[in-house]
N, C-alpha and C positions, 0 to 999 in steps of 0.2 A: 299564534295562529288564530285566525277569526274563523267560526263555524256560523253556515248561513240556515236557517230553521224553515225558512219560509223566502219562494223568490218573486221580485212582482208580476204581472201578467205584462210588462212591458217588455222585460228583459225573456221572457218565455218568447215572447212574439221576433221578438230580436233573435235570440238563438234561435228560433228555427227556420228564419228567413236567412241567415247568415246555413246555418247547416245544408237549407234545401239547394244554395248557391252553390256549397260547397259538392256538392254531390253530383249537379247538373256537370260543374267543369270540369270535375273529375271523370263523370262518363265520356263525356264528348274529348276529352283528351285521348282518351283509349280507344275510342272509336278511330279516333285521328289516326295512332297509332298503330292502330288493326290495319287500316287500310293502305298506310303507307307501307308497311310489313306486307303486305298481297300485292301490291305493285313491284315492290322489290324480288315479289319469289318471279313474278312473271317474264 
């Protein structure tokens, strides 16, 4: 198993452009979701 001590600021900027990505589609799915569920009750 490799243990990392230290990570570069490239791979920092990368995960959190990849995370922030992640989070945006994740809300906007549920939002999707919300809404098609309130159409449905109507």
């Amino acid at each position: 198993m490799g243990q990392a001590t230290r990570f570069s600021d490239i791979f920092l900027l990368l995960a959190g452009v990849v995370l922030a990505t992640d989070l945006m589609v994740g809300l906007l799915t549920q939002i999707r979701v919300l809404n098609v569920a309130a159409e449905d009750i109507m």
